[in-house]
N, C-alpha and C positions, 0 to 999 in steps of 0.2 A: 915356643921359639922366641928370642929374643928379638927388639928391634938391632937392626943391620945398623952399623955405622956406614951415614955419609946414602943411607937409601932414603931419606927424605921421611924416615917414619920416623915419630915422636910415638914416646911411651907416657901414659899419664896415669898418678896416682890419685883415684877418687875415692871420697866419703859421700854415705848415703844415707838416706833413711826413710825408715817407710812406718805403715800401719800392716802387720801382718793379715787382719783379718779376712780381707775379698782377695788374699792369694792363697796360690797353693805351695806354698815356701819361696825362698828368693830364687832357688835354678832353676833358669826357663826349662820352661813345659815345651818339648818339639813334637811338630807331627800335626793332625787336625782336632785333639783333644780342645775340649772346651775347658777344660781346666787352664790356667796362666800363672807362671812365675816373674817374682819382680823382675827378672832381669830381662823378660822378654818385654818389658815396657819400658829398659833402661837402651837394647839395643836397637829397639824401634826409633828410638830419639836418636839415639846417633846415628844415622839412616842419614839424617839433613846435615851431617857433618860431611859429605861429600867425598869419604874417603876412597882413595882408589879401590884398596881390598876394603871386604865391609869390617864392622868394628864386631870385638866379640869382648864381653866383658870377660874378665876370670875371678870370680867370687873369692875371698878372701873367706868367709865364715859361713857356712853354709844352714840356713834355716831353715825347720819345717812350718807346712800349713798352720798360719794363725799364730804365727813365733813375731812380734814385735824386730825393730833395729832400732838404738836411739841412734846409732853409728855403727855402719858396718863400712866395708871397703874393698875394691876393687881394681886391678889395675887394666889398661886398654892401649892399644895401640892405633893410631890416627896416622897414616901416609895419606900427605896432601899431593896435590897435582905439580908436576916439576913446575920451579921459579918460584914457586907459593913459599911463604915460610912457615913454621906448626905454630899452632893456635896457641895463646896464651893461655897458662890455668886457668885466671879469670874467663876469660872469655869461653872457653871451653863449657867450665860449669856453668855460665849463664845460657848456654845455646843446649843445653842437655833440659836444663830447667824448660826453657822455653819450649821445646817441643816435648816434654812428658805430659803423656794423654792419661796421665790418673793421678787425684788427687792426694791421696797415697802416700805419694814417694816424691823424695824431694832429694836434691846433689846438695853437700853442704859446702863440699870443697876439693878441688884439684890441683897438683902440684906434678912436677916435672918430676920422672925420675929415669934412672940408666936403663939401658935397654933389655938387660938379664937382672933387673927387679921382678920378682914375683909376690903377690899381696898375698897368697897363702903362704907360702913356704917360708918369709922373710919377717912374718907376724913375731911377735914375742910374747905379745899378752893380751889374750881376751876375756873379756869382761862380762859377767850377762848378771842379770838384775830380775829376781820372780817376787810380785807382788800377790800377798796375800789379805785378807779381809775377818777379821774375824766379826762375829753376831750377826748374821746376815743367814735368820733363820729362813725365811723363802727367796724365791727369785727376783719378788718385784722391791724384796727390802733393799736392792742396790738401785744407786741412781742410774738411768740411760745412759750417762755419759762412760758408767765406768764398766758396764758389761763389756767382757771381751777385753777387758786389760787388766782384771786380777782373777785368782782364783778365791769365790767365794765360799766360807766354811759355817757351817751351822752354830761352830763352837763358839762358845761366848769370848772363852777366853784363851789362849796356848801357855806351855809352861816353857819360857824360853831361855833360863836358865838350864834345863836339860836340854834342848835344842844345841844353846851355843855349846855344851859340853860336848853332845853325841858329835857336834860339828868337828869337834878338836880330832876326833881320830878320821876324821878324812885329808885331814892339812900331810904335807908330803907327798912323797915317790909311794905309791901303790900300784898292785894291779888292780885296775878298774873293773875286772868283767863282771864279776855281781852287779856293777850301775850300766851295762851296757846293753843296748835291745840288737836285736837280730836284724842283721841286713847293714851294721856298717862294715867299710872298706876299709879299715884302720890295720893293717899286718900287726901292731902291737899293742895290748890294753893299758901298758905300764903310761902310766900320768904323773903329772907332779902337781897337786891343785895348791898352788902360793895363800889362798885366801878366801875364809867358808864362814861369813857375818849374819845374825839374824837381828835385826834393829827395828824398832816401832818406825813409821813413817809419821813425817809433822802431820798428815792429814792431808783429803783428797780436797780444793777447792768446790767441786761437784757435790758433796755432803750436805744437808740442810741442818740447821744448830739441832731441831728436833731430832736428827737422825743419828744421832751423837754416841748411839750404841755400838756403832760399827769404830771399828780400831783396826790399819793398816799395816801393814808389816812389810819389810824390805827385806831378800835374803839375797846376797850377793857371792860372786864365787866367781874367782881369778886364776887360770893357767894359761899356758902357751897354748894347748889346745885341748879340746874334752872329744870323750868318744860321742856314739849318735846316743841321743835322747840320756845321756850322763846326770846334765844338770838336772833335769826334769823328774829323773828317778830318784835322785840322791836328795830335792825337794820333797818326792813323795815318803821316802825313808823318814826325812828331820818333819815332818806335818807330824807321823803318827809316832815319834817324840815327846811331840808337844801335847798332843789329844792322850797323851799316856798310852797309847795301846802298844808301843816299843820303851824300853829303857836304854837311856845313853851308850851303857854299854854293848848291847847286842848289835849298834853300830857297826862296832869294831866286830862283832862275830860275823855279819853277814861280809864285812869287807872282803876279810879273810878265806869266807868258803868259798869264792869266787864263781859262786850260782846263782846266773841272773833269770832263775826262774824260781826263787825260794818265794817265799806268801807274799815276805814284804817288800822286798826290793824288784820286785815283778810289776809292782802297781807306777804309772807314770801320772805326774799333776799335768793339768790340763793343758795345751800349749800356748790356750791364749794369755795367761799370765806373766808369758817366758818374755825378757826382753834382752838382746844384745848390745850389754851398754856402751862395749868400746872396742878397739881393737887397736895395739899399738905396735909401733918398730922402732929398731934402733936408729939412731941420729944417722942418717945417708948423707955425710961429709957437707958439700959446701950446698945442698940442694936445699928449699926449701921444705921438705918435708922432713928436714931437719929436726921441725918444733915437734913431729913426731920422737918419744923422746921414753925407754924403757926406766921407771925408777925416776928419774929427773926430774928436774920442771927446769923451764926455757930461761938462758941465761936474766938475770938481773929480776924477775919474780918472786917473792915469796911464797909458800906453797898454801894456795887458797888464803889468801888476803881479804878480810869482811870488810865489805863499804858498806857505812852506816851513814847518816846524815851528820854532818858536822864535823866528822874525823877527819884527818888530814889526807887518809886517800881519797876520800870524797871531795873534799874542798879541791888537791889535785886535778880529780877527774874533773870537777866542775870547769878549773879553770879551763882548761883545756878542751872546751864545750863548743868555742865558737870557731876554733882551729878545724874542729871536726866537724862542723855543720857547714864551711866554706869547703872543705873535700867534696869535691864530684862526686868519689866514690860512696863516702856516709850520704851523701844527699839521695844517690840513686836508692839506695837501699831504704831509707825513710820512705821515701815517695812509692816506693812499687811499681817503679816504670817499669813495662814491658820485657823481659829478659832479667830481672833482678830479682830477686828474692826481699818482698818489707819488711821492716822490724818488727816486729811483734809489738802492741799498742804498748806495752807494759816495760818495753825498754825503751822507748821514742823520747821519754825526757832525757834520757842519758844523754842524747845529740840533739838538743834543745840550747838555744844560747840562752834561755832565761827560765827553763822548763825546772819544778823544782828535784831534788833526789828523793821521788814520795819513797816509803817504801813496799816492797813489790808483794805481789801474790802470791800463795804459796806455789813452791816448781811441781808441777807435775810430769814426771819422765814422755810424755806423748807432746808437750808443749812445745810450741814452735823453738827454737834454739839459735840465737841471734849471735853472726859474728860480726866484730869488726873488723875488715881488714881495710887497713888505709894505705899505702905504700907512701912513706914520707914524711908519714903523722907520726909527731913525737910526743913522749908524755915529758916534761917536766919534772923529778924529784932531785929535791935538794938542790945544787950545784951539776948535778949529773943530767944529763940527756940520753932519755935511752929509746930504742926504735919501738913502735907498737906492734908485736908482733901478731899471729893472729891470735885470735883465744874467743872464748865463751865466757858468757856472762849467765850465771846461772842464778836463779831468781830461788828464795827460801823464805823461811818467815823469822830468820836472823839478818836478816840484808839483802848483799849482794854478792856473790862469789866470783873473782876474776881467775877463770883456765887458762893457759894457755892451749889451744887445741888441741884433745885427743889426749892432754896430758893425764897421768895415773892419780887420780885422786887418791 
């Protein structure tokens, strides 16, 4: 049910993110089971939001145990006490931050929206991201840091030429039931997957130069929405592609029988490697979740823009260093006061009056993910003045990448 006009409830759209692995998926766990889902540690924090009715999230993308989010979302209704006026985004996200009791999970960002917004139903495009590892003949051949964030394979090497081919006959309107397991609530299997990528990854920072045998791999895969365990199965399909033990084309045969119990389409990759990279919706008119945005990038951006040292977006961003370090709001967030979320050490010279642009370390999708949002802060280009909207600064080992939030890479 939607918020009431004129009942004093506000509706709000948040972004989140967590570490899947010490949960049992994101939907709270009810009852006295010792098992917890994220979302039981998201409505315990809103608890100290004071709301008259209590707060109930409504999960946008729903995860299993040990399924990563770099961005998932949620929307929530907050009714304050009469005479009270509703919380600010800002403020909202910093007071959710401030009382989550698990390291975990983290609110990236809140925005207002109408009262019959739903964050499931209103999504357009979700996004998930499964990392894979190849030459990682034993257990201990991976580093600690990256156990539990990829799936690691024995094989030295994949053939990912037949990978991206097998991939091509899953793009389109399909029915999915051959990639679907038992026990989801879906009435239809028919999908439209927009986008099925298999690409080397620049490398995990966590690797040691000696350990140089291991080689990363990104497979990414974009629709409005997937059935349960989709992605996961249709990873375990394109592995044994690449391992040879499937050929590109029986792909497309298994798509077709629509038997999700045949040898190979039966088998699901691990879910700790799973991550949910994004989740997006159409432009909600004059609201700030606007810069949410299907296909687009946010007016006056170019789409993914590299700062390098010495270019002219750089030299921009530079100038514009010290405007942003006299902001309250960049100061709080440098500093790490109480209720804010810090920058992460590795973008701290970006809001530096004299800090230089080093460049950054490689991104790993689990890394903290630093926004700026200034309200007032301008950039500078050309003759032109344009507002900073919000966006991400995503760190590689070709630069710097400027998002606007949530936007479709």
């Amino acid at each position: 049910m939607g918020a009431a006009a004129g009942s004093g409830t506000a509706r709000y759209l948040v972004y989140f993110q967590y570490l899947g692995t010490e949960f049992n998926g994101v939907a709270a766990v009810r009852g006295s089971q010792r098992a917890v889902g994220v979302q039981n540690y998201l409505e315990e924090a809103a608890k100290r939001l004071n709301s008259v009715v209590p707060v109930k999230f409504t999960i946008s993308s729903r995860t299993d145990a040990g399924v990563h989010a770099l961005c998932n979302a949620a929307h929530l209704d907050v009714q304050r006490r009469s005479g009270q006026p509703p919380f600010s985004p800002e403020v909202l996200a910093e007071a959710l931050n401030a009382h989550l009791r698990h390291p975990a999970i983290r609110v990236l960002q809140a925005f207002r929206v109408p009262g019959d917004f739903h964050a499931r139903h209103a999504a357009t495009s979700r996004t998930y991201l499964y990392r894979l590892v190849t030459g990682c003949h034993r257990h201990d051949h991976l580093s600690v840091f990256e156990r539990n964030r990829c799936w690691a394979l024995q094989a030295d090497c994949l053939d990912v030429d037949a990978m991206q081919e097998a991939a091509q006959h899953l793009l389109g309107t399909h029915d999915f039931s051959a990639f679907q397991s038992a026990g989801s609530p879906a009435t239809s299997s028919v999908r439209t997957l927009r986008r099925a990528s298999v690409a080397p990854d620049p490398g995990s920072p966590f690797i040691l130069p000696q350990e140089n045998r291991l080689q990363f791999w990104n497979l990414e895969f974009e629709a409005q929405s997937f059935l349960y365990k989709q992605v996961r199965r249709m990873t375990a399909v394109l592995v044994a592609v690449g391992l040879g033990t499937l050929m590109p084309a029986q792909v497309k045969v298994i798509l077709e029988s629509r038997d999700p119990l045949g040898r190979h389409q039966a088998r699901v990759a691990p879910a700790h490697g799973l991550f949910l990279k994004s989740v997006l919706y159409r432009s909600l008119g004059g609201n700030p979740a606007s810069v949410q945005q299907e296909s687009e990038e946010a007016p006056g951006w170019p789409k993914n823009p590299h700062l390098e040292t010495g270019s002219p977006k750089a030299r921009g961003l530079e100038a514009c260093r010290t405007e942003a370090t006299d902001n309250p709001q960049i100061s709080q967030l440098r500093s790490g006061r109480p209720g804010h979320t810090a920058l992460p050490p590795a973008l701290a010279p970006l809001c530096m009056p004299h800090g230089p642009l080093a460049p950054p370390p490689s991104w790993a999708p689990w890394a903290a993910m630093g926004e700026l949002q200034a309200k007032g802060l301008h950039i500078k280009k050309g003759t032109a003045t344009q507002p900073l909207v919000p966006f991400l600064l995503e760190m590689n080992t070709s630069g710097v990448s400027l998002h606007p939030l949530g936007a479709q890479e």
